[in-house]
N, C-alpha and C positions, 0 to 999 in steps of 0.2 A: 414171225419173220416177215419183212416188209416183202409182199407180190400183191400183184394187181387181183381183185377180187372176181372170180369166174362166175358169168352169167349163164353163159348154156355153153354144151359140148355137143358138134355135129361130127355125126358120123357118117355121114354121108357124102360122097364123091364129088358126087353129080353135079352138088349146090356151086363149089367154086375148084373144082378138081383135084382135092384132098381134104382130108379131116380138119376140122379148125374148132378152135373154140371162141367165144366171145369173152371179155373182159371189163370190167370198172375201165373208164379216163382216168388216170391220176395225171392231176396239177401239179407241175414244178418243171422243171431243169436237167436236158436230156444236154450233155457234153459234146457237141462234136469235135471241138478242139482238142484233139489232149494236150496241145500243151496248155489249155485253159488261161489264153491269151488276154483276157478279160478281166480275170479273176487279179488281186493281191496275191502277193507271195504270200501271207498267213492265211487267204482261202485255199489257195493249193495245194497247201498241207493238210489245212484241215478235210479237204474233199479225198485227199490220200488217205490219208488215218480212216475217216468213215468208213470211205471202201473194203479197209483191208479191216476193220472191227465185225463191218458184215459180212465180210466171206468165213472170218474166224466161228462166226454165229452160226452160219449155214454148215460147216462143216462139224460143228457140235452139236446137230442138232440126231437124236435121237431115231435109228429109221425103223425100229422096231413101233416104238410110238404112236409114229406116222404110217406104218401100218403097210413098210414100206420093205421089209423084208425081201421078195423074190424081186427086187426092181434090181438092174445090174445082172453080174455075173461074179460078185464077189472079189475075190485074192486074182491075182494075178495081170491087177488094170494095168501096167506100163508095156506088159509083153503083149497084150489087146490093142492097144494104143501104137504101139511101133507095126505091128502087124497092120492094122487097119489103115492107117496112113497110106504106109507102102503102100498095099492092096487100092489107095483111091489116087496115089500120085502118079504110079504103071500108067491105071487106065486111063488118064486123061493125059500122059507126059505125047507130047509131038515130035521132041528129038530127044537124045540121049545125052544126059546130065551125069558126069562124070561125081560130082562131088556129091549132088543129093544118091545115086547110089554109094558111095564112101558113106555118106551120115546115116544111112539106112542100117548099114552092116554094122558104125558104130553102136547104132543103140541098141542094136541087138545083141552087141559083145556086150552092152555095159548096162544089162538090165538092173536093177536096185537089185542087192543080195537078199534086204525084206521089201516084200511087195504085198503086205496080206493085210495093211489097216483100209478099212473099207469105212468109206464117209459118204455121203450126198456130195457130189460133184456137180458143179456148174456145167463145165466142159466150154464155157465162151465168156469167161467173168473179166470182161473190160468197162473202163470208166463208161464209153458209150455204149453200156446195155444197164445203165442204172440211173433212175431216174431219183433228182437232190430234190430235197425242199426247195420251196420259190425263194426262200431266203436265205437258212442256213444250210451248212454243211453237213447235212444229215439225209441217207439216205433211205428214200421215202418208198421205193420199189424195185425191184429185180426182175429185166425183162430174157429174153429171148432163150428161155431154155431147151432148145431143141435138143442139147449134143448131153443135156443132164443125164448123165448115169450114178449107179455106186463105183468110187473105186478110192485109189490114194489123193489124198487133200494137196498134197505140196504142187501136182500139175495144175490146179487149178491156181492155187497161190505164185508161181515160179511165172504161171502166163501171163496173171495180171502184175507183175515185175518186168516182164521182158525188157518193156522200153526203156527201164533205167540201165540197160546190159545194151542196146541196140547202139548200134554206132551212128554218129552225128549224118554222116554221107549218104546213110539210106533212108531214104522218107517213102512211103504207097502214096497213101493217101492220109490225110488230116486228122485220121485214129489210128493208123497203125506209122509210126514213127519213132522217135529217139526224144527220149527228155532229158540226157546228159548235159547239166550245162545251164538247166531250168530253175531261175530262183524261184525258192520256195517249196520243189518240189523235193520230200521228203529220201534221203539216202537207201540203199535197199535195206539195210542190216538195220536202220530204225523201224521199218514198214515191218519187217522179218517180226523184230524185239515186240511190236504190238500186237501182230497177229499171234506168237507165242503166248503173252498174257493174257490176252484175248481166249486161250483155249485151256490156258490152265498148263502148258509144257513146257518144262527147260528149252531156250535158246538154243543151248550146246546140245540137246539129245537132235536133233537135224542132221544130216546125212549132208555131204556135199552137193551143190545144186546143180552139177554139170548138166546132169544126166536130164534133169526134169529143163533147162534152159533151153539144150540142144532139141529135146523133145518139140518143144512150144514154138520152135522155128523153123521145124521139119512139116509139124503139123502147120501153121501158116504157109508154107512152100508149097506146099500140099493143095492146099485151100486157095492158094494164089494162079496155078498151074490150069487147074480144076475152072474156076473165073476164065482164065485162056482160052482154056479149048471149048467152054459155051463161045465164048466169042466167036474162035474160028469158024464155031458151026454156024453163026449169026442168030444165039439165042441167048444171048448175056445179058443182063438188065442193067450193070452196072454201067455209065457214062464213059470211064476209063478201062472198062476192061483187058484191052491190050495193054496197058500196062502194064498189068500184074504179070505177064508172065516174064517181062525182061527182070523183073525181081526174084524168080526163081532161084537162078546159080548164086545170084549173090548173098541169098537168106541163106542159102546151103553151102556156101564159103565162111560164111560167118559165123555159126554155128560149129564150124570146124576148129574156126581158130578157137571160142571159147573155150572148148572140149580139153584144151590144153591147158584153160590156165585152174589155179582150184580156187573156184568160186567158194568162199567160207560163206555161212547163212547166218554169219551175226560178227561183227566189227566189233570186240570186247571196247578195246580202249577211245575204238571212235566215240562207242554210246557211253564209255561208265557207267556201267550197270543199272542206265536207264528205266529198266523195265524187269531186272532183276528177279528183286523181292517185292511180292505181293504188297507188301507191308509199304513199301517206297513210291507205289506205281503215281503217274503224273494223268492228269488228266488230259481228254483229247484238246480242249483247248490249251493246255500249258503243253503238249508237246508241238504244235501249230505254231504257238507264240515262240518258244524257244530256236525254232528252226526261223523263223522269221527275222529274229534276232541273230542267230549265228550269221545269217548271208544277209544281212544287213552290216553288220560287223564287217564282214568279210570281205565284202564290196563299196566300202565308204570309209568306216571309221579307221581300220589298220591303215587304209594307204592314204588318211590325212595326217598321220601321227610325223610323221618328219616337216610338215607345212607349221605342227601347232610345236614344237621344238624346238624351229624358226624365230618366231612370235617370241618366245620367252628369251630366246637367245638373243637377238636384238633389242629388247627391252631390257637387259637385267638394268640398268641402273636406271629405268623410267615409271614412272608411276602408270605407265598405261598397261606395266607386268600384271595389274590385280585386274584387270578387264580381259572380258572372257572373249578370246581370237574368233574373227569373223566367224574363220570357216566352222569352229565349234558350233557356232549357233544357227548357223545353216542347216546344219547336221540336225541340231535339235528339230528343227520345220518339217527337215524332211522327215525324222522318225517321227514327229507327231501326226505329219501327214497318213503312216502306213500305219500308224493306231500302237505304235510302238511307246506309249507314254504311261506315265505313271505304276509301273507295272506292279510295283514292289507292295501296292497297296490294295488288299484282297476285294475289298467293298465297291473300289473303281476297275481294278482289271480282273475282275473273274476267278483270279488265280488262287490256289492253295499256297502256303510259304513253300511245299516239296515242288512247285513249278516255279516257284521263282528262285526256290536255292539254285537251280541246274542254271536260270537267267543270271543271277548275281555272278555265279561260276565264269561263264562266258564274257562277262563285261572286267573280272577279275584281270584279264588278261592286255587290258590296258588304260591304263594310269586316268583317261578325262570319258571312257564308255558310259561311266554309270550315269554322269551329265548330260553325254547325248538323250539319254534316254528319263530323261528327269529323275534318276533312280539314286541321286548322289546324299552322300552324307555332308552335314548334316541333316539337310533339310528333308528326308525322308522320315530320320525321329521325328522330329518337329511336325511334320506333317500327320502325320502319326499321332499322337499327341491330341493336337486338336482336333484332327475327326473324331478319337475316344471322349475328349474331354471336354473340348470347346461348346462355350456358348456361341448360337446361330448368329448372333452380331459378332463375334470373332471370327467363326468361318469365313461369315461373308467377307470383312476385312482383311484377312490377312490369308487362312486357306484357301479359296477359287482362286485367287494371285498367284499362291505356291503351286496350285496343282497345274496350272497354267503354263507356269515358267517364267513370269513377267518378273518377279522379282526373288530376291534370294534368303535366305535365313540365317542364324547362328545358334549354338546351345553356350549358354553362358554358366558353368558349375566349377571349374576347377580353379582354386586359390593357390595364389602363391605364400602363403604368411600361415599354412596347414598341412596336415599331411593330407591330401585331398582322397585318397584311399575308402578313407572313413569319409562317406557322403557326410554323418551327423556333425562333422567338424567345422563346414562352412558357416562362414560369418559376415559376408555379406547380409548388411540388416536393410530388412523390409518395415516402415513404418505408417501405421495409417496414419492421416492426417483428415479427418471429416469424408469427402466424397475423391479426394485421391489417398496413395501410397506414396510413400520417399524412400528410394533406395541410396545406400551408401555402402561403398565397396570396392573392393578390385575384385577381376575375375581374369585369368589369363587359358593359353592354350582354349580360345575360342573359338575355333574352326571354322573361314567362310567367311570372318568379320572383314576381311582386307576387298572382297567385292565389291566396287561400285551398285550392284542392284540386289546386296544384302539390308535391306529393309528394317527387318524385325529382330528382336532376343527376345529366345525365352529363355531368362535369367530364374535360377533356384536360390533363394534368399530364407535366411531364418525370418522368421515371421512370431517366434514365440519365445521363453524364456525358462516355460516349463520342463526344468528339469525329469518330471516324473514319467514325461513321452518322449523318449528319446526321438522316434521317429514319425513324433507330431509334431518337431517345432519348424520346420520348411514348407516354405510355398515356393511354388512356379508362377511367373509374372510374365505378362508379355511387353515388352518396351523399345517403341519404336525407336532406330537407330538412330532420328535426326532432332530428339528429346533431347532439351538444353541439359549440359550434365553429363552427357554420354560422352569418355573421352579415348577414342584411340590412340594405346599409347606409341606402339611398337611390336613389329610383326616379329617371331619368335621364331628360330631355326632351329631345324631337324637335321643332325648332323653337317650342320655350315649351309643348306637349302632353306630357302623362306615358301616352299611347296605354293607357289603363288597360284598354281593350276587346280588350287584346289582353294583358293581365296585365303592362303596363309593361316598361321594361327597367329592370332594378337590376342594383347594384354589389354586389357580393357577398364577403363575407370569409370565407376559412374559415384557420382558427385553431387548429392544432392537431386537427385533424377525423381521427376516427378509425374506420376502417370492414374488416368484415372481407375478408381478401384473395380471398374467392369473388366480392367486387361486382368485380374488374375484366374488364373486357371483351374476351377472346381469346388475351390474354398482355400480359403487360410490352411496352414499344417496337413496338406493333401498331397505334399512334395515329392516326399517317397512312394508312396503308393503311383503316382504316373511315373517316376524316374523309372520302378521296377516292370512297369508295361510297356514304357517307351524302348528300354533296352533288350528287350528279351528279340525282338525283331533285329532289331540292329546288331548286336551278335552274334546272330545267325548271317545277316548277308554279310557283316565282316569275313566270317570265316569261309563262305562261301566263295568269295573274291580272293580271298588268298589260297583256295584251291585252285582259283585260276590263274592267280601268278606263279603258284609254285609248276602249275604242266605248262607256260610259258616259261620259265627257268630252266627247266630241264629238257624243254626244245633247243634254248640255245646251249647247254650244256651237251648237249647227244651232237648239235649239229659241232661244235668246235671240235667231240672229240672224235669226230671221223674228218675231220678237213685238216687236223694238224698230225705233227710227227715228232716223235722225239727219240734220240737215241733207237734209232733204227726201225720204230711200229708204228704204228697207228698210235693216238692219246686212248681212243678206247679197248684196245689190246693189252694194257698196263691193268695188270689185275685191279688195284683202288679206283683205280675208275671205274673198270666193270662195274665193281661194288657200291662203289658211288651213286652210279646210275640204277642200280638193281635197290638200293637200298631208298632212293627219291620214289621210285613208283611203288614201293612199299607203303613208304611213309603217307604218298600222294592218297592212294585206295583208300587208306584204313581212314584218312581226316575223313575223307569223302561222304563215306558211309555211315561215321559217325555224327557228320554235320544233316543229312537227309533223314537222319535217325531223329533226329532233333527237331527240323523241322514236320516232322510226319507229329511229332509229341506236340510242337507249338498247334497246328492244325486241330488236331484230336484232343488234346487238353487243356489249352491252354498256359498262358504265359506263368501262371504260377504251379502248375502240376509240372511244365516242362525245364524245372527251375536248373534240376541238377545234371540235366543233358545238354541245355546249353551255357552252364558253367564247362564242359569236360570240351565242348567243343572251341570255345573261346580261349581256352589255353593248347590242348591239342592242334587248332588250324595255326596258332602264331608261332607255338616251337616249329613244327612242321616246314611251316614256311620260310621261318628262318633258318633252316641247315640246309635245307635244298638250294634256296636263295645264296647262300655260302657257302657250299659245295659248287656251284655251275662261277662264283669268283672266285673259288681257290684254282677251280682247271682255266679259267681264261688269264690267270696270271695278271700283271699289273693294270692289262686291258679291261679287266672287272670292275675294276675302281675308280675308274675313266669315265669321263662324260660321252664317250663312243660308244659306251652301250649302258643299256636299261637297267643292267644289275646294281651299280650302286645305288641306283634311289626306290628298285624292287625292295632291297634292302633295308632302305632306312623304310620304310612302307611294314614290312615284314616285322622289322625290331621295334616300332612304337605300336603295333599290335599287339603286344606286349604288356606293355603299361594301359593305352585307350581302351576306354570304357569299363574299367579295372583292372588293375595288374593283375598276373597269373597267381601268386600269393595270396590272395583275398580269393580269386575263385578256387583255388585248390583247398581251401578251409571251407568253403560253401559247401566243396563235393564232399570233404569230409564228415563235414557234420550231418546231411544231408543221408551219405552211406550207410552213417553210424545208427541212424534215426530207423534207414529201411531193414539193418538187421536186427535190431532190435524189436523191433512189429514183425520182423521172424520167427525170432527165437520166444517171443509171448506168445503168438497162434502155435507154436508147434508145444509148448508149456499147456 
């Protein structure tokens, strides 16, 4: 457990007028700010997370072990604790406080019904008594434990919470104040959800937190009071010590009103089951980065979305529709500036795919996020792709540019003259010619090609004629876009939209296209094998984005059907609605847990062990998607299929999920065969 290492212990008076011990210096980073003014919104999460990882540690920690048995007084620490308070607020109160005696009496009515789990308690566990690494978010020491006893863990945990419960109006002093309001700084029921895993305990077995909140502001009033009346006597060491006591009545007005409302110790649908299952858990950096993300989101990218709406709508019939609107790209500087970039790709951001499904999730929820964030398709396969497969003179050329943003990509595989289903069908021919290749071909449904600073294709081309390997005769090529030959024919619509915000899909000719044989990718007949490693990622934050559009669907479905009225109710008083809405958060959970299911298997096994979890997810998230998506346009009536709101092109988003990246039809034969395979290796080990 991170504490300063003890050098000697004085027992004697005399030396400095009580016992003291000596201790190790530890180097690093004492907080005085709490709202950590200094810090990025992703350090402040993550200096959150740390904190409440180690108190979670200090409270598991063993006291029999540590040899620590008779320390404490055992069961009964809350009715200790309201007792002992009182007993030091009396002695030092100078007038008579109407409300801290009301709070006094309440926590004595409202003692815990169990009071008998006994931990190692801090008794003062705030950001400014813990000392971080010089550099990361980790911390490195646990100082000032005067008030440590045994007793229950949630007081300690509920006190270092307070300031997310503390109102914006009341500040002391520059550690004890309000972080409501604080980007970056983590929601209480996420802080809750990690110190739970953190100890190994159901979220839900937690108790209401009134009791321990009102506690930890009685105990500060207490201790604020106490500050006071050294002052009066003119023995107070603190600079502001008169201060504290006009903070009194009002800690103890505050704490009254909370008493009232019922603090829950864990926000289900805020977190979706975040922290759940052991099996799903995200790391402390992916839960920092995601919170980074949501209130980056939340504070730039939603409230530009009616500016870039604008942009396309004054463009439709201008060729400046395939160029990507200022303010998008502003956006992107700024997220690359807060370290918001490339996330989707584990090797550059840190991340497991289970931390970036919950990011995919959150950018799901509108239509140009995953671009803020460089995290768009195509170019994240593609990207993809060549970090697995690329020779270093192709990174250099064409990945640092992508991962950059500087310029943009395409994947070129589906034919129009095939049933493109079956990868083996494509006929675009790849020919060597001595020290280059000639392609001939169409390719359509290109996605990206209609960009001004779409660059490159990585075009999949038969390369061989050998019957005998079905899934040896395809190569991947890389071919630059402004290669004599390369001919854009005509951008393709998606239900009457040409999706320009996502650089359209065109059809694409190339014609005699000649490029040298250093652009192909890994060898000749290697086609399949990267098509099947490129996609296994991109499946997964497919699906993962259409969990975010479907809990954006079903916001505007919940918010219509309490704002409208028909035949004399509310829209959601109408039983099918009800059901409508009960039946979305049904469908919503179950994709949920299925697609983190998958990513936990991509992480842990790999893209060919996690073949048939993200087949089920890949059909699962696009039906899913699509009834919720159709369900929130049946209750908005003709308004759903209006350019006045986001559902019809949710929609057509939701229905070509469907067919991208393979239709459900082909993955439901994969799961098949796939199932058939795993009971069969059943029913022989049980033979």
């Amino acid at each position: 457990f991170p504490v300063p290492q003890p050098i000697l212990f004085c027992s004697d008076n005399e030396v400095i007028g009580t016992e003291f011990y000596l201790m190790d210096h530890v180097k690093g980073r004492i907080f005085r700010d709490l709202q950590l003014s200094g810090l990025s919104p992703a350090e402040r999460t993550a200096v959150h997370v740390a904190a409440v990882e180690v108190l979670a540690k200090l409270h598991s920690l063993n006291l029999a072990s540590l040899k620590l048995e008779g320390f404490g007084k055992g069961p009964g620490y809350c009715r200790r604790q309201v007792s002992t308070w009182t007993k030091q607020y009396k002695a030092s109160a100078h007038r008579d406080i109407p409300a801290m005696n009301e709070l006094s009496d309440w926590l004595m009515n409202n003692l815990p019904e169990k009071d008998d789990e006994v931990t190692l308690v801090h008794g003062d566990y705030r950001l400014d008594n813990l000392i971080f690494h010089p550099t990361e978010a980790r911390v490195i020491a646990v100082l000032d434990w005067e008030l440590s006893t045994t007793g229950n863990p949630l007081a300690d945990l509920v006190y270092f919470l307070m300031p997310l419960y503390w109102p914006t109006s009341l500040n002391i002093t520059s550690t004890i104040g309000s972080l409501q309001g604080i980007e970056g700084v983590p929601a209480a029921g996420d802080l809750i959800s990690v110190y739970c895993r953190c100890r190994g305990i159901p979220s839900d077995s937690l108790p209401q937190l009134n009791f321990f909140l009102a506690l930890s502001i009685f105990k500060m009033a207490a201790i604020a009071q106490g500050i006071h009346a050294r002052f009066l006597l003119g023995n107070a060491s603190a600079p502001n010590a008169d201060q504290f006591g006009k903070s009194v009545e009002p800690l103890a007005e505050t704490a009254l009103q909370l008493v009232k409302r019922f603090i829950c110790p864990y926000n289900w649908y805020k977190c979706h089951f975040l922290f759940i299952l052991p099996v799903l858990k995200t790391s402390a950096r992916g839960r920092a980065v995601l919170q980074q993300v949501k209130d980056f989101t939340r504070l730039y990218v939603l409230p530009a979305q009616e500016e870039v709406m604008e942009y396309y709508k004054n463009h439709t019939h201008s060729p400046q529709r395939w160029n990507t609107p200022q303010i998008i790209e502003n956006l992107k500087e700024k997220a690359k500036e807060a370290g918001l970039w490339n996330l989707f790709l584990p090797a550059v951001s840190g991340l497991t795919q289970v931390d970036y499904a919950y990011i995919a999730e959150e950018t799901g929820r509108c239509f140009f996020a995953p671009e803020v964030f460089n995290c768009q398709a195509p170019d994240t396969g593609n990207m993809e792709v060549l970090h697995m497969f690329g020779s270093e003179e192709q990174k250099k050329k064409w990945l640092e540019p992508l991962l950059r943003g500087e310029i943009r990509s395409c994947f070129c595989m589906t034919e129009p003259g095939v049933a493109s289903s079956d990868a083996a069908n494509m006929e675009c021919i790849l020919n060597r010619d001595e020290d280059d290749y000639i392609i001939n071909g169409t390719k359509w449904w290109s996605s990206g090609a209609g960009n001004p600073k779409c660059k490159v294709a990585i075009v999949m081309c038969r390369s061989s004629q050998d019957v005998s390997s079905r899934h040896g005769q395809h190569s991947m090529i890389l071919v630059p876009m402004e290669t004599p030959g390369v001919k854009l024919i005509r951008p393709l619509t998606v239900f009457g939209q040409d999706d320009a915000i996502h650089g359209g899909h065109f059809e694409v000719h190339f014609e005699n296209v000649r490029v040298p044989t250093s652009n192909i990718i890994l060898g000749e007949g290697r086609g399949f094998e990267i098509a099947q490693r490129r996609l296994g990622p991109g499946r997964l934050h497919h699906s993962m984005r259409a969990v975010g559009l479907a809990e954006h669907a079903l916001e505007l479905l919940c918010q219509r059907a309490a704002s409208r009225q028909t035949f004399g109710k509310k829209l959601h008083q109408h039983e099918v609605v009800a059901h409508w809405i009960a039946e979305s958060r049904l469908m919503i959970e179950q994709t949920r847990l299925l697609t983190l299911y998958a990513a936990h298997s991509l992480d842990t096994l790999g893209s060919r062990a996690a073949r048939k979890q993200v087949a089920m997810i890949k059909v699962a998230a696009a039906r899913m998607s699509c009834k919720v998506v159709d369900m929130a346009i049946q209750l908005h009536g003709a308004a759903g299929v209006s350019q006045d709101f986001p559902l019809a092109q949710m929609y057509s988003y939701a229905r070509t999920l469907r067919i991208a990246d393979g239709p459900d039809e082909v993955h439901l034969s994969s799961i098949a065969s796939l199932e058939l395979k795993d009971q069969l290796r059943k029913s022989q080990a049980k033979l």
